[in-house]
C-alpha positions in Angstrom: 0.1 19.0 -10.8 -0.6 17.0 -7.5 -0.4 13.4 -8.2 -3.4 11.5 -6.6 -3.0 8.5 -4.0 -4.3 5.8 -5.9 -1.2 6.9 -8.4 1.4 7.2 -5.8 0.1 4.4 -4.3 -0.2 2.3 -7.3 3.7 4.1 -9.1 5.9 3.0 -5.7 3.8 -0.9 -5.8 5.0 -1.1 -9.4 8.4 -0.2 -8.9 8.4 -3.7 -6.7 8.6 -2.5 -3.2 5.9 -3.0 -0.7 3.8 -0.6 1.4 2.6 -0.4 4.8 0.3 1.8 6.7 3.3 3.6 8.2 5.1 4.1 5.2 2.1 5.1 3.3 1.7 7.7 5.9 5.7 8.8 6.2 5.7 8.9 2.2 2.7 10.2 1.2 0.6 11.3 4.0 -1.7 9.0 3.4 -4.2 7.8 6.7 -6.4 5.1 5.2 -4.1 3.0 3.1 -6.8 0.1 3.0 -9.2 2.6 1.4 -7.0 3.3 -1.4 -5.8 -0.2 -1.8 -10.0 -1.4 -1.5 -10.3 1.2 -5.3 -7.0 0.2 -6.8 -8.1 -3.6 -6.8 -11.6 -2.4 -7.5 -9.9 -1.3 -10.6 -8.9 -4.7 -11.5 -5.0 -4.4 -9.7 -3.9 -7.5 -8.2 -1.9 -6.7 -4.9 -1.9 -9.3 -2.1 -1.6 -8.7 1.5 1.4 -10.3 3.3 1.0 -10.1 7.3 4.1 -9.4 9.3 5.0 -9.3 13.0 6.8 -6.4 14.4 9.3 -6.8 16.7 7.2 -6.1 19.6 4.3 -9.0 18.4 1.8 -7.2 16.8 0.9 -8.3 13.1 0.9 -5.6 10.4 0.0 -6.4 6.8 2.2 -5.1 3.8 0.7 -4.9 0.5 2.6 -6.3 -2.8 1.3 -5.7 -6.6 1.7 -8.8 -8.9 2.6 -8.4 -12.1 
């Protein structure tokens, strides 16, 4: 059975690491990360939002569950 992205999204957060955009994507194929991010808090998950700068200046958020 295919697992959905809300539940990859949510299993790889709760193992403690954080997720990008472009690991979302490398990982699980996964385009619109903020969408799936946008339900898992609608369903009451806290996850923050750090923001990063890449080596070449441009910000990049990475998103962390709290427990």
């Amino acid at each position: 059975m295919n697992m959905t992205q809300k539940q990859a999204v949510l299993d790889y957060l709760s193992s403690g690491k954080g997720i990008t955009n472009l690991k979302a994507l490398a990982e699980f194929q996964i385009y619109r990360l903020s969408e799936v991010i946008r339900r898992l808090r609608e369903d009451g998950h806290d996850i923050s939002t750090h923001w990063k700068r890449a080596h070449n200046g441009k910000r990049y958020g990475e998103y962390c569950l709290h427990r």
